[in-house]
LUMTOR-845897 format. One record per residue: y, z, x of N, C-alpha, C in turn; residue number from 0. Coordinates in nm, 2 decimals. Atoms other than C-alpha are relative to their C-alpha. Example, Ala and Ser with C-alpha at 12.3 -4.5 7.8 and 13.67 -1.06 7.14 Angstrom:
n.north/n.up/n.east/ca.north/ca.up/ca.east/c.north/c.up/c.east/i
-0.12/0.00/0.09/-0.45/0.78/1.23/0.12/0.00/0.09/0 .
-0.11/0.00/-0.09/-0.11/0.71/1.37/0.11/0.08/-0.08/1 .
# end
This chain:
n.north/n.up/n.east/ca.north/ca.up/ca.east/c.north/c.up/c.east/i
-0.12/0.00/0.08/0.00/0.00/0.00/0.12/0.00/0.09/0 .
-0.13/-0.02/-0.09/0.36/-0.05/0.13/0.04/0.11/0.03/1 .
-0.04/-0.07/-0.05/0.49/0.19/0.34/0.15/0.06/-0.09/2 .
-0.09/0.01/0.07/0.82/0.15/0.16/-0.05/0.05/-0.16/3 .
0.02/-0.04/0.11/0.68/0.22/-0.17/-0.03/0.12/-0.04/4 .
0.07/-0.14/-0.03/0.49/0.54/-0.07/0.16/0.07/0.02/5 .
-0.09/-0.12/0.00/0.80/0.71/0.04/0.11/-0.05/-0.12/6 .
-0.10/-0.02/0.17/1.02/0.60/-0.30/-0.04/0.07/-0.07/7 .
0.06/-0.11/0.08/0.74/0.76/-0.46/0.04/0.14/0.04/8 .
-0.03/-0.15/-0.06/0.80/1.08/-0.24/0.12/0.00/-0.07/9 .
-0.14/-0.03/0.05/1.11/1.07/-0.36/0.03/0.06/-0.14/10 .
0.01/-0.05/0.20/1.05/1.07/-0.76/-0.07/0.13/0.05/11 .
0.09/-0.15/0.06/0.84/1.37/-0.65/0.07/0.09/0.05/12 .
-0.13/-0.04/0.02/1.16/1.51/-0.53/0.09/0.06/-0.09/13 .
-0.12/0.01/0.12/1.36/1.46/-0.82/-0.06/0.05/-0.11/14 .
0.11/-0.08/0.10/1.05/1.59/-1.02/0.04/0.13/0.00/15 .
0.03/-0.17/-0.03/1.05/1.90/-0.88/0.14/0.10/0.00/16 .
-0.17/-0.05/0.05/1.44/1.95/-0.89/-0.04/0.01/-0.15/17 .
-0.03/-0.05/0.18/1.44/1.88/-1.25/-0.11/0.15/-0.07/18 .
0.07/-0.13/0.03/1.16/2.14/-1.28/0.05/0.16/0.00/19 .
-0.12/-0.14/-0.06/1.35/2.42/-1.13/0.07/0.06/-0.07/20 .
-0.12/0.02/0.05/1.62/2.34/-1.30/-0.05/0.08/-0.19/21 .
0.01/-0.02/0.18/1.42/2.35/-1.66/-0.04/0.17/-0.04/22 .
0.08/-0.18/0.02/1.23/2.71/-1.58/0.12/0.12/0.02/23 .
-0.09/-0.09/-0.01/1.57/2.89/-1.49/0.04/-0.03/-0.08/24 .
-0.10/0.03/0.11/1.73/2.73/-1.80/-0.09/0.08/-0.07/25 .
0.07/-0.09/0.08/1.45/2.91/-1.97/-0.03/0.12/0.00/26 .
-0.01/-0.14/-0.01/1.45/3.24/-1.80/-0.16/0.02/0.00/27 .
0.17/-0.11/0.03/1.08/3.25/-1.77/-0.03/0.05/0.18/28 .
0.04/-0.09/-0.04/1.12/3.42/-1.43/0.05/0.13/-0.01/29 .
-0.03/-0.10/-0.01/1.13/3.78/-1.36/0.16/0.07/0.00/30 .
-0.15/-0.10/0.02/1.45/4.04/-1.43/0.05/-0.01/0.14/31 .
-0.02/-0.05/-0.10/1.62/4.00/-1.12/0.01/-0.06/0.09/32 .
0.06/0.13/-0.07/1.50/3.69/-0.98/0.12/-0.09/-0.03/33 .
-0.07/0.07/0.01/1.76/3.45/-0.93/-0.06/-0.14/0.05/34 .
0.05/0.12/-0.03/1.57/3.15/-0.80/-0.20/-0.02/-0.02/35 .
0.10/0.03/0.01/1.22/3.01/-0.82/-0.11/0.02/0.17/36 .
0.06/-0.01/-0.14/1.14/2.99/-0.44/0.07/-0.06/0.13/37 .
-0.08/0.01/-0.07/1.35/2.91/-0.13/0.06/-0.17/-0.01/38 .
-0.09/0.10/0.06/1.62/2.60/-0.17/-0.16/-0.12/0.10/39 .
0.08/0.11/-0.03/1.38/2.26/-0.09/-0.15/0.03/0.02/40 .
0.16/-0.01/0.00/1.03/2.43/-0.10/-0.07/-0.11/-0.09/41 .
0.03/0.05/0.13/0.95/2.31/-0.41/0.00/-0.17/0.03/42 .
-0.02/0.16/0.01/1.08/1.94/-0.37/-0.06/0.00/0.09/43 .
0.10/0.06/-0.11/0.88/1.93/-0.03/-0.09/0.00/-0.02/44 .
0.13/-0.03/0.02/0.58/2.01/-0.10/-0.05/-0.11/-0.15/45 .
0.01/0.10/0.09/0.59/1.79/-0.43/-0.02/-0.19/0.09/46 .
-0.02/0.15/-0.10/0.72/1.48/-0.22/-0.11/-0.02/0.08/47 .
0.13/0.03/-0.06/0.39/1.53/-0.01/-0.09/-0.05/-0.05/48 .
0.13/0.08/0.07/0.17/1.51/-0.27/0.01/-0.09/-0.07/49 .
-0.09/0.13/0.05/0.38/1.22/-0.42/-0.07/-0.11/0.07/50 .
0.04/0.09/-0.10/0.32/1.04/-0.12/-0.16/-0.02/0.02/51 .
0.19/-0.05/0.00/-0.08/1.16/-0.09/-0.03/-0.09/-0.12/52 .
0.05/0.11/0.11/-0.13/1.02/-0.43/0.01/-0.09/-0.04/53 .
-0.01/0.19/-0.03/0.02/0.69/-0.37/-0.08/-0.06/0.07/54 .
0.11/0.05/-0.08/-0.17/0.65/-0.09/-0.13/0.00/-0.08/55 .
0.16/0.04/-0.01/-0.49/0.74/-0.22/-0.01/-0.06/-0.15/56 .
0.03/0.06/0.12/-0.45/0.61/-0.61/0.04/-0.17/0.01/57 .
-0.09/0.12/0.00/-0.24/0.29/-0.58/0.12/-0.05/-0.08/58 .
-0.10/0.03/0.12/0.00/0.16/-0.81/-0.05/-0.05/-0.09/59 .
0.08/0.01/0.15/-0.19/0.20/-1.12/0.11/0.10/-0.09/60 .
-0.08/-0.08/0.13/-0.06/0.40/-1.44/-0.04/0.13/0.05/61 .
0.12/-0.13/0.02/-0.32/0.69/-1.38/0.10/0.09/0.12/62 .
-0.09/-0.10/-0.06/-0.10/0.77/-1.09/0.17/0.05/-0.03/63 .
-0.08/-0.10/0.12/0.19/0.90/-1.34/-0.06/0.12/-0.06/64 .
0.07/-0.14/0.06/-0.04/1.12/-1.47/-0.02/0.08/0.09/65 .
0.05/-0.10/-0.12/-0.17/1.27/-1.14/0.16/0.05/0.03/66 .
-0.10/-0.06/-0.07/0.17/1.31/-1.01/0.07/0.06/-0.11/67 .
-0.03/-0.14/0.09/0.30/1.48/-1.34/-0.09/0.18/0.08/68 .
0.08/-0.08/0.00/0.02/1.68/-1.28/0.04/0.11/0.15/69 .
-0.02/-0.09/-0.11/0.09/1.78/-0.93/0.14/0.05/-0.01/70 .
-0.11/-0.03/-0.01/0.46/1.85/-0.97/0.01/0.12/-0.09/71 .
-0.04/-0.10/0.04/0.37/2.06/-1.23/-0.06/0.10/-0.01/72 .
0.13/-0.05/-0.03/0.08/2.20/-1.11/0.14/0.13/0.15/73 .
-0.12/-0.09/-0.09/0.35/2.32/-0.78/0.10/0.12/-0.05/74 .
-0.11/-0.11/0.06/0.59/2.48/-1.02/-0.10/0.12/-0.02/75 .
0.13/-0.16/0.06/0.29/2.68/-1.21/-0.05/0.10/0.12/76 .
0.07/-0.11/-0.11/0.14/2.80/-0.89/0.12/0.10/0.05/77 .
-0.15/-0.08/-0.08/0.48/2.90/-0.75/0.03/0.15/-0.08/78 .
-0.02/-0.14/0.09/0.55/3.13/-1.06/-0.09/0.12/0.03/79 .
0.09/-0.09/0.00/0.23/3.29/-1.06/-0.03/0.07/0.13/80 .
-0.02/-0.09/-0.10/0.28/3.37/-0.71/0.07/0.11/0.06/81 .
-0.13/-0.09/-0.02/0.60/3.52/-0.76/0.01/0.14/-0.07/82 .
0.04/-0.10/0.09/0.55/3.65/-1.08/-0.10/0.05/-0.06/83 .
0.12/-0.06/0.01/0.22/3.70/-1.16/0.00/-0.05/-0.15/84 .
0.01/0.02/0.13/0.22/3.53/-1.50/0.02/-0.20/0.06/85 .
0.00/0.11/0.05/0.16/3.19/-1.63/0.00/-0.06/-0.13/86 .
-0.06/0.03/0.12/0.38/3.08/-1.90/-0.01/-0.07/-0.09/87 .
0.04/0.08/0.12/0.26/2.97/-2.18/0.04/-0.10/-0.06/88 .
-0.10/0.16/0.02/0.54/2.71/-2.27/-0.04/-0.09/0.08/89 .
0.02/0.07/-0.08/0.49/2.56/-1.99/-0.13/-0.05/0.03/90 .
0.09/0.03/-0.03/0.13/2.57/-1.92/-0.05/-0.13/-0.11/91 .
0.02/0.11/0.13/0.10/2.36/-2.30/0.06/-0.13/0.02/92 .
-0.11/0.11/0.04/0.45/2.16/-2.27/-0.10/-0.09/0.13/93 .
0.04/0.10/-0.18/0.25/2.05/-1.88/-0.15/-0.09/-0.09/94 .
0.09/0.03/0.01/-0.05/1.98/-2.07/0.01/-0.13/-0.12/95 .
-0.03/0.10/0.15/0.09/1.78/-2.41/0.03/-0.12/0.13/96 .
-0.06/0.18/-0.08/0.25/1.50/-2.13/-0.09/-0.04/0.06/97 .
0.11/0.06/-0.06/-0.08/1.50/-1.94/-0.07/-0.10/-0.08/98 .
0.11/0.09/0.15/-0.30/1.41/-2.24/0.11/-0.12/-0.01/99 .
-0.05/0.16/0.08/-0.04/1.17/-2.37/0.02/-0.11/0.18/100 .
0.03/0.05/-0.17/-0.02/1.00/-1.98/-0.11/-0.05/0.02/101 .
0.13/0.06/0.01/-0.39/0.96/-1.96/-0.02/-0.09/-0.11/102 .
0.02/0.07/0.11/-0.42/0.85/-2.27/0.12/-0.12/0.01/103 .
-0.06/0.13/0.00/-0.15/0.56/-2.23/-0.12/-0.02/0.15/104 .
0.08/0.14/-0.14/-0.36/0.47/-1.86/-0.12/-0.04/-0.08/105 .
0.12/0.10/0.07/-0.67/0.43/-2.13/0.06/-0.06/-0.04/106 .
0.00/0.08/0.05/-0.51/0.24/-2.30/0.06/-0.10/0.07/107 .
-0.06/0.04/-0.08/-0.32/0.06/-2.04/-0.17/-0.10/0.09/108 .
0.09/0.05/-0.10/-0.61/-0.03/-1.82/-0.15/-0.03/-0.11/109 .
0.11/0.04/0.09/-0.86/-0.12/-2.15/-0.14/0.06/0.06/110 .
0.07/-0.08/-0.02/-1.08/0.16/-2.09/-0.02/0.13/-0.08/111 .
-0.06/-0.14/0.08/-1.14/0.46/-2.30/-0.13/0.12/0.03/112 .
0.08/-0.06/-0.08/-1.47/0.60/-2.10/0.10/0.15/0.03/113 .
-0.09/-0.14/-0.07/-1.24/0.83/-1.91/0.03/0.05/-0.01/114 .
-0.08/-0.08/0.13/-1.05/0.97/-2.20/-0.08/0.03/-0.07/115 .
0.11/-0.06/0.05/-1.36/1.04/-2.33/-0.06/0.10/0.09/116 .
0.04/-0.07/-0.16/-1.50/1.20/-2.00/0.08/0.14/-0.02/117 .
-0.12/-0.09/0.01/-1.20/1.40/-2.02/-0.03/0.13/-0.09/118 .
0.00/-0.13/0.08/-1.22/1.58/-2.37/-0.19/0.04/0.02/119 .
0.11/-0.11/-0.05/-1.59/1.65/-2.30/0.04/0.13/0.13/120 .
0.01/-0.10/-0.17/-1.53/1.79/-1.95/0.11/0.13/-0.05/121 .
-0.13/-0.08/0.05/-1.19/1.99/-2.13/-0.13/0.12/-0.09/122 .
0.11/-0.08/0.09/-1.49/2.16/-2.39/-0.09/0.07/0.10/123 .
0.08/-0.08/-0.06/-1.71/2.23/-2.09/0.10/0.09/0.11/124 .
-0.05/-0.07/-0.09/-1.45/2.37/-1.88/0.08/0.10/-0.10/125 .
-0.09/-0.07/0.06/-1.28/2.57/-2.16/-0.13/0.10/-0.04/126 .
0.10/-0.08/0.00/-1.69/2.69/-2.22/0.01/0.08/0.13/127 .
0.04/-0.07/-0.15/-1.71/2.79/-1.86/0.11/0.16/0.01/128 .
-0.07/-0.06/0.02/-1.34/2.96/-1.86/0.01/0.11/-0.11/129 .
-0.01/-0.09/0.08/-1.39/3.14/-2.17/-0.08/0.06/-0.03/130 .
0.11/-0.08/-0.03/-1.71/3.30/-2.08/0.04/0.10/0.14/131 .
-0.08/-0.11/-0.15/-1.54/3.44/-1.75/0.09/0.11/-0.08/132 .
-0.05/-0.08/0.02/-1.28/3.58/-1.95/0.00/0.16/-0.06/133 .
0.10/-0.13/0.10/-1.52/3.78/-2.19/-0.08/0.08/0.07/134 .
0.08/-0.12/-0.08/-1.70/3.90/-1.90/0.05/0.05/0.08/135 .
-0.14/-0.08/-0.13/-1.41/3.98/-1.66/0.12/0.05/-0.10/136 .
-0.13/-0.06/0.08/-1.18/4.16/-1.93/0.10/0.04/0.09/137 .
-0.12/-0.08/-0.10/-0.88/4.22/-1.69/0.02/-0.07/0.11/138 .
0.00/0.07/-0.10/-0.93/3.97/-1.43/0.01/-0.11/-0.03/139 .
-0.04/0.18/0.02/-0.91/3.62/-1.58/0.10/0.04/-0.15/140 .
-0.12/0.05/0.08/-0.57/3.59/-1.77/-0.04/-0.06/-0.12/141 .
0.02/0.12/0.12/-0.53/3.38/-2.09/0.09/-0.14/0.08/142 .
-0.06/0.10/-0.05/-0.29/3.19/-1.89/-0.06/-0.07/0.09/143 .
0.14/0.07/-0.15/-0.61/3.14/-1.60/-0.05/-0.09/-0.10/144 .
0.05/0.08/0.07/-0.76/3.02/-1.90/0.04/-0.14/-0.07/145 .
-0.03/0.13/0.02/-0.54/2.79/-2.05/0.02/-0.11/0.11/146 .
-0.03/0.11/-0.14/-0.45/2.63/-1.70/-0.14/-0.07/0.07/147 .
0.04/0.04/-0.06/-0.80/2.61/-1.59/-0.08/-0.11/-0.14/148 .
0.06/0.07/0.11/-0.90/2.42/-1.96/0.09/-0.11/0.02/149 .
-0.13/0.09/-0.05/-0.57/2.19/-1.83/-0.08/-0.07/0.07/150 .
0.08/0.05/-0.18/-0.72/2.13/-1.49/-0.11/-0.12/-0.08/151 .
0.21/0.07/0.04/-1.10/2.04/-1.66/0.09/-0.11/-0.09/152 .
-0.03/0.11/0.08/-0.92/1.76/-1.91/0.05/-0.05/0.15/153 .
-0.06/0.13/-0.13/-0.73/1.57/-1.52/-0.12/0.02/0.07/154 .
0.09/0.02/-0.08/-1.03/1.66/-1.35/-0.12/-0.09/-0.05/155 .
0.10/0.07/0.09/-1.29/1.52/-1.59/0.02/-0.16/-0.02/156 .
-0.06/0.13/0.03/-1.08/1.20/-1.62/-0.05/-0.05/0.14/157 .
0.04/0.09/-0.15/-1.19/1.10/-1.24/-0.15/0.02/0.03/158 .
0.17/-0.03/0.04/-1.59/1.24/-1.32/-0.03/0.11/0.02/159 .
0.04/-0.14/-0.01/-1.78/1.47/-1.34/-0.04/0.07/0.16/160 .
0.00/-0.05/-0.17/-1.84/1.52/-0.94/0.13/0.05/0.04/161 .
-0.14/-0.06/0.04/-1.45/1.59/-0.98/0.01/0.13/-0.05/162 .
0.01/-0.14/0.09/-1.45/1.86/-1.22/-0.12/0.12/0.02/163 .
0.03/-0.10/-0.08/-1.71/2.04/-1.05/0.00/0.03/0.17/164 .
-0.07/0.03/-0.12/-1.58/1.99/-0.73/0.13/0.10/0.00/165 .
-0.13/-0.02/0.06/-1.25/2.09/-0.85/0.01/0.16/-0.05/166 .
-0.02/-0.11/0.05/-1.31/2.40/-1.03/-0.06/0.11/0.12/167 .
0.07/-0.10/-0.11/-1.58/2.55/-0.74/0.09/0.02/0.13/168 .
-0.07/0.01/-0.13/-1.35/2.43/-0.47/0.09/0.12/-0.03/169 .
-0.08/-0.11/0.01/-1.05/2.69/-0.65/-0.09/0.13/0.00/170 .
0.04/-0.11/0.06/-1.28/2.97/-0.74/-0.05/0.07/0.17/171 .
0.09/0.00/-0.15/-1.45/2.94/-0.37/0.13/0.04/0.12/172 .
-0.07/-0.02/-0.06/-1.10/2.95/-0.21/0.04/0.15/-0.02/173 .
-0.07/-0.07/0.07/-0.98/3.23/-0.44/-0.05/0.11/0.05/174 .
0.08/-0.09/-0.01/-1.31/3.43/-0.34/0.05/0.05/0.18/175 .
-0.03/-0.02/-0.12/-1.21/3.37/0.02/0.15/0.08/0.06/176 .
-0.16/0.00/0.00/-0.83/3.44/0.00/-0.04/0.16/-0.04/177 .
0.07/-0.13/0.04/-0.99/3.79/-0.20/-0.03/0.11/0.14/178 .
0.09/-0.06/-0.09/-1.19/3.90/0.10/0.07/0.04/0.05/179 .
-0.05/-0.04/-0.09/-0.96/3.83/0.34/0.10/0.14/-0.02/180 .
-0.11/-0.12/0.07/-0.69/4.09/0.12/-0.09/0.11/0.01/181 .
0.11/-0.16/0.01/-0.98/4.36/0.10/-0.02/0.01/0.13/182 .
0.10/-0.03/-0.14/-1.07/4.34/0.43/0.13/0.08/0.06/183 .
-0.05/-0.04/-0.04/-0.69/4.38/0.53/0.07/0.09/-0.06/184 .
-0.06/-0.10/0.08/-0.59/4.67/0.27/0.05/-0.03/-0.08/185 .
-0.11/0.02/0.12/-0.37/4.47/0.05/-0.05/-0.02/-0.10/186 .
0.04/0.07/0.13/-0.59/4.44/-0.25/-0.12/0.11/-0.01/187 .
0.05/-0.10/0.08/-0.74/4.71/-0.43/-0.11/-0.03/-0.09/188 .
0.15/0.08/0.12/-1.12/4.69/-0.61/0.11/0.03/-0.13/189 .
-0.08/0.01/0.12/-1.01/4.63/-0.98/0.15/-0.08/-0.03/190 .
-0.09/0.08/0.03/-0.67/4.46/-0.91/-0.04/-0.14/-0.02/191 .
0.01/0.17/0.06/-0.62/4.10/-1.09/0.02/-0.01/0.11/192 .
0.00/0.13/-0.05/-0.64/3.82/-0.85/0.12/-0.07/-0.08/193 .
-0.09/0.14/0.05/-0.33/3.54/-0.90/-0.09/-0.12/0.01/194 .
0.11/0.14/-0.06/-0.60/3.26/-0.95/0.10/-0.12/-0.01/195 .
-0.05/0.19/0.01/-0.35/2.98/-1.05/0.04/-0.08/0.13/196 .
0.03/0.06/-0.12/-0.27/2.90/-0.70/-0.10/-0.10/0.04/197 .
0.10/0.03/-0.09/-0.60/2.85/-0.60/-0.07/-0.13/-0.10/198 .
0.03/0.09/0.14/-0.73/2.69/-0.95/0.12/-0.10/0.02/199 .
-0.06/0.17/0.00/-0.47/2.38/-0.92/0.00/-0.06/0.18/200 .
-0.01/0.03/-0.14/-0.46/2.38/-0.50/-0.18/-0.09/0.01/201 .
0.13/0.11/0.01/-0.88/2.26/-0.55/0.01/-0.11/-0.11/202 .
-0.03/0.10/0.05/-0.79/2.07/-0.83/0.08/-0.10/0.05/203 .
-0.07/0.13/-0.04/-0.56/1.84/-0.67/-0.03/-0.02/0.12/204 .
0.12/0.05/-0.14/-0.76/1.86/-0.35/-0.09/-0.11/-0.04/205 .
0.14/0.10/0.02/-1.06/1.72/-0.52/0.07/-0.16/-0.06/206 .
-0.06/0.15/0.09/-0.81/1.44/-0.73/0.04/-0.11/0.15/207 .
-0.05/0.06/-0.13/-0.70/1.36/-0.35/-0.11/-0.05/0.04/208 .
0.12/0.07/-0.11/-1.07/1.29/-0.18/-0.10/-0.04/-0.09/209 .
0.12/0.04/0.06/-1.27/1.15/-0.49/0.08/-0.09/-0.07/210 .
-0.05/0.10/0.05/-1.19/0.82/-0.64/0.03/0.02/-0.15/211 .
-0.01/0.00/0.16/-1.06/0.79/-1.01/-0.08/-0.15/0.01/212 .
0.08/0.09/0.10/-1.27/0.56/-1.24/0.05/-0.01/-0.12/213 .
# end
């Protein structure tokens, strides 16, 4: 793909991630006290990377609109939940209503509807999986873990099923490791929640990066 094209795209994932910022302090969904989301150009960098990552590895198809929604707002979500420890419910929905409708234009775009079907199965099996953790971990998986990681399973499922369990083990596997390391060095107490959303969208858009969409 053109070199030149890849970094335009970094760019929209720039201007993504500004307007994001912009929308979550207009809404006050961080913390009392909190006057910013995360240091001035964190945000837009780290967007613009994966802007660029998923130009490179998708092409200039439709599908890559949807991935890069995804990651831009996959960046914001993790960031909150790092800060604040919550995952906002507006947001987690309003991120999920544009995905669906995004995929669902690249089925219909690319005369395919496999994938979008793939999708709401994988969305049922990953909202089974999620909502069996949360029944058996009362206090440790969120509703907002849950709705995010029933999000994830509908963009993950859309690229296959080697995706979407790829994707979910890869977060949970990181999460377990990120855990250890905190127990080992005093900062994390048996019983305290885990912040999974981090970890839950960082394997998700790992796996969307090194497995081909179909």
């Amino acid at each position: 793909m053109n070199t030149t094209w890849i970094a335009c795209w970094s760019l929209m994932g720039i201007a993504a991630a500004g307007c994001l910022r912009l929308v979550i302090q207009r809404f006050a969904l961080l913390p009392a006290g909190m006057s910013r989301l995360a240091p001035p150009a964190i945000l837009e960098v780290v967007t613009a990377v994966l802007f660029a990552a998923l130009a490179l590895r998708i092409g200039a198809e439709f599908v890559l609109v949807a991935y890069s929604w995804l990651a831009a707002a996959g960046v914001v979500l993790a960031t909150i939940d790092c800060v604040a420890g919550e995952l906002p419910t507006r947001l987690v929905w309003s991120s999920g209503i544009v995905l669906v409708t995004l995929l669902g234009l690249s089925a219909i775009v690319g005369f395919t509807m496999w994938p979008l079907v793939r999708a709401v199965l994988g969305t049922l099996v990953a909202l089974a999986f999620y909502g069996a953790l949360y029944v058996l971990l009362p206090g440790q998986l969120g509703g907002g873990d849950l709705r995010l990681g029933t999000l994830l399973g509908f963009a993950l499922s859309w690229s296959g099923w080697p995706t979407l369990l790829g994707g979910t083990l890869g977060g949970w596997l990181v999460a377990a490791l990120a855990l250890a390391v905190l127990r080992l060095s005093g900062r994390h107490q048996v019983g305290q929640r885990v912040r999974l959303g981090p970890f839950l969208i960082a394997g998700a858009l790992v796996m969307v990066l090194v497995h081909p969409t179909s």
